[in-house]
BAFI-3210 file (N, C-alpha, C; in Angstrom, 3 decimals, decimal comma, padded with zeros to 6 digits):
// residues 71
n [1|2|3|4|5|6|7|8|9|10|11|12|13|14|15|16|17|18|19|20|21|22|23|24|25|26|27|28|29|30|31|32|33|34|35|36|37|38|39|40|41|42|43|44|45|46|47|48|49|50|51|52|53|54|55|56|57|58|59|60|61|62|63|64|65|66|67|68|69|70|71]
n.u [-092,186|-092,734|-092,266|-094,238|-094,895|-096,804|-097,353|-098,205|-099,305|-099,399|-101,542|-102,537|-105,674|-106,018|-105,109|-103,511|-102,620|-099,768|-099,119|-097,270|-096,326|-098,454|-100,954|-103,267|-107,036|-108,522|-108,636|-109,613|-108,432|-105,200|-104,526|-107,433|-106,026|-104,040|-105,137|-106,283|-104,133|-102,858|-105,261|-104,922|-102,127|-102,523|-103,881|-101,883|-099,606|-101,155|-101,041|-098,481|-096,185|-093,853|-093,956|-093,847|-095,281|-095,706|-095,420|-095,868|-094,483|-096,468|-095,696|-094,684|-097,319|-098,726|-100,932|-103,057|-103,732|-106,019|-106,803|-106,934|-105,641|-102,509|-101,792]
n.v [041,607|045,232|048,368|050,955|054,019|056,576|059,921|062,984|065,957|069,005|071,349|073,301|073,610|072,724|069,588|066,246|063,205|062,006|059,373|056,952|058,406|060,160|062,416|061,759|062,516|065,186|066,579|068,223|068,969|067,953|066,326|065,147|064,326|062,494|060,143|058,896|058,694|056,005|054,402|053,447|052,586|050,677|048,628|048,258|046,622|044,419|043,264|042,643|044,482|046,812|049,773|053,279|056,093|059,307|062,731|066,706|068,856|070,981|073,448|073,744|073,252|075,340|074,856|073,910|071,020|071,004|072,119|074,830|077,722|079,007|081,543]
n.w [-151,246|-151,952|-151,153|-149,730|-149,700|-147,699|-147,856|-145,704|-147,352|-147,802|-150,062|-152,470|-152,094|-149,457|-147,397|-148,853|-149,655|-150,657|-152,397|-154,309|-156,337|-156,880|-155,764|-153,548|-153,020|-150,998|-147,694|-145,388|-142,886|-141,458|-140,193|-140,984|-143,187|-142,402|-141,333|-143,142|-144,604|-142,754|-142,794|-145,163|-145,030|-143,672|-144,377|-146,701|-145,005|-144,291|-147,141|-146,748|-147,389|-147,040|-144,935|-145,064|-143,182|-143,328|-141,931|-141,905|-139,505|-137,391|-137,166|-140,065|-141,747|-139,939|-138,302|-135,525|-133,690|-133,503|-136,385|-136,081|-136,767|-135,982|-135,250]
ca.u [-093,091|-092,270|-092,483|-095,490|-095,201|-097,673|-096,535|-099,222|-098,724|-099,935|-101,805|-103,713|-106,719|-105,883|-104,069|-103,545|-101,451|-098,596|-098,544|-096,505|-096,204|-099,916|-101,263|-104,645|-107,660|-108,454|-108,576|-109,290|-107,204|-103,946|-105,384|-107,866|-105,469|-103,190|-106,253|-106,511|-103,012|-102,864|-105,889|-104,321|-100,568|-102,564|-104,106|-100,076|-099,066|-101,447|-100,312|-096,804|-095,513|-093,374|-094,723|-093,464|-095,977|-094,860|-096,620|-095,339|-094,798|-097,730|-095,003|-095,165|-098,477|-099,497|-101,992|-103,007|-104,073|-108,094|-107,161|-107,229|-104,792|-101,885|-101,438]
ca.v [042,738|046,744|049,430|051,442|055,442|058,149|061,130|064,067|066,913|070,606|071,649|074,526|073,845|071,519|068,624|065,794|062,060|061,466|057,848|056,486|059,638|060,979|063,045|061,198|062,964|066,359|066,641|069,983|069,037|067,247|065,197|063,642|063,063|061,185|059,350|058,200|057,702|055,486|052,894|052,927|051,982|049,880|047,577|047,838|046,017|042,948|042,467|042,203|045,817|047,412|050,908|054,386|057,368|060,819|064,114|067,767|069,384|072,262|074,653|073,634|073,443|076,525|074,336|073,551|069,738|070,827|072,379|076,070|078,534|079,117|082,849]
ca.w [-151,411|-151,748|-150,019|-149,795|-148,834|-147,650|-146,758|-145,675|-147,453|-147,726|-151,371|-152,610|-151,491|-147,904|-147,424|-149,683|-149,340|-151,886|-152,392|-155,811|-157,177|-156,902|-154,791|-153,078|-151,848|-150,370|-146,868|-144,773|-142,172|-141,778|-139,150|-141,389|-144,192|-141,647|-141,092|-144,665|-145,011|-142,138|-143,388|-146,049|-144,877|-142,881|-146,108|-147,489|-144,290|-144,767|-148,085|-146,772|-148,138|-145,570|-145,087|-144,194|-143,023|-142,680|-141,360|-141,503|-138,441|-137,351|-137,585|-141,326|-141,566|-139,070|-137,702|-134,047|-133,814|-133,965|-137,624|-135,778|-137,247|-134,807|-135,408]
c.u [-092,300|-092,668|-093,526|-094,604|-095,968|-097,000|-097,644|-098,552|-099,231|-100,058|-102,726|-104,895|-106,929|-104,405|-104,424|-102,630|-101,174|-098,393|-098,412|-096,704|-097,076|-100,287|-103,282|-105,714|-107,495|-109,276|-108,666|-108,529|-106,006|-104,291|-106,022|-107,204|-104,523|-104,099|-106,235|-105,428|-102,699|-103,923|-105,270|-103,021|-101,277|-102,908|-102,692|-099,910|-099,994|-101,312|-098,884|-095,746|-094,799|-093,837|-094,141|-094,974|-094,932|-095,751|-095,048|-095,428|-095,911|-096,936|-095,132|-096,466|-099,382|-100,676|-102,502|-103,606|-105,864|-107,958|-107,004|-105,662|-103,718|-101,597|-102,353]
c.v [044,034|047,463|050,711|052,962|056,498|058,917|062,064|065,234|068,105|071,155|073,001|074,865|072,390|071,051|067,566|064,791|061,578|060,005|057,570|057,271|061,181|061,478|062,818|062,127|064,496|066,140|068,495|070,088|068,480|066,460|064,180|062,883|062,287|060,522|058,473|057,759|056,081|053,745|052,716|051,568|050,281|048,363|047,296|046,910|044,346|042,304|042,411|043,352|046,034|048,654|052,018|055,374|058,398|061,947|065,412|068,031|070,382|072,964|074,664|073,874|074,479|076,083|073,590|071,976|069,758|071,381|074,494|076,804|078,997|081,152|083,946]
c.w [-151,447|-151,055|-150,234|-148,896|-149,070|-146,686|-147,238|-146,304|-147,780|-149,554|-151,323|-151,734|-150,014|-147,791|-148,692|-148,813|-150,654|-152,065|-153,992|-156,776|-157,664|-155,873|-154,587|-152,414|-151,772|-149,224|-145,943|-143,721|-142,739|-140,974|-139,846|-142,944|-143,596|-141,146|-142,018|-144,773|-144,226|-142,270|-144,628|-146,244|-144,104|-143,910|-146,626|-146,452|-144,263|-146,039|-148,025|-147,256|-146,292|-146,301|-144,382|-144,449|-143,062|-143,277|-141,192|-140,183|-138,134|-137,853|-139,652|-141,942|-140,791|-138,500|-136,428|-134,362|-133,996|-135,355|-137,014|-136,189|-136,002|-134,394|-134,760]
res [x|x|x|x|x|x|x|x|x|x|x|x|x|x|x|x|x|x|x|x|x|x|x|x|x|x|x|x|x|x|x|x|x|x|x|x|x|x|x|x|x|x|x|x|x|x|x|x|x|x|x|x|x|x|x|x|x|x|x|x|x|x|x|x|x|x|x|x|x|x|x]
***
């Protein structure tokens, strides 16, 4: 099998998850697109894919873990 990756990432209008080149979804947090990425990775891993996640930091994102602006 191959390797499956979402990585959360910061778009115009939210978040979004990059998986095989596309950018999945709009999300108003980053929370709930590491939500999405996550069932996702999680479906790759019963078909036998190995799977990476990956999340910006807040500092990247300026965003407290409820979505609240840090500033």
């Amino acid at each position: 099998m191959g390797l499956a990756t979402y990585a959360v990432i910061e778009s115009n209008d939210g978040w979004g998850v990059l998986h095989d080149g596309d950018v999945e979804g709009k999300f108003l947090t980053k929370e709930s697109a590491f939500e999405a990425a996550v069932a996702a990775a999680s479906l790759a891993i019963r078909q036998g894919h190995e799977v990476h996640v990956s999340a910006p930091s807040s500092e990247a994102g300026n965003e407290t873990a409820l979505g609240g602006a840090t500033n």
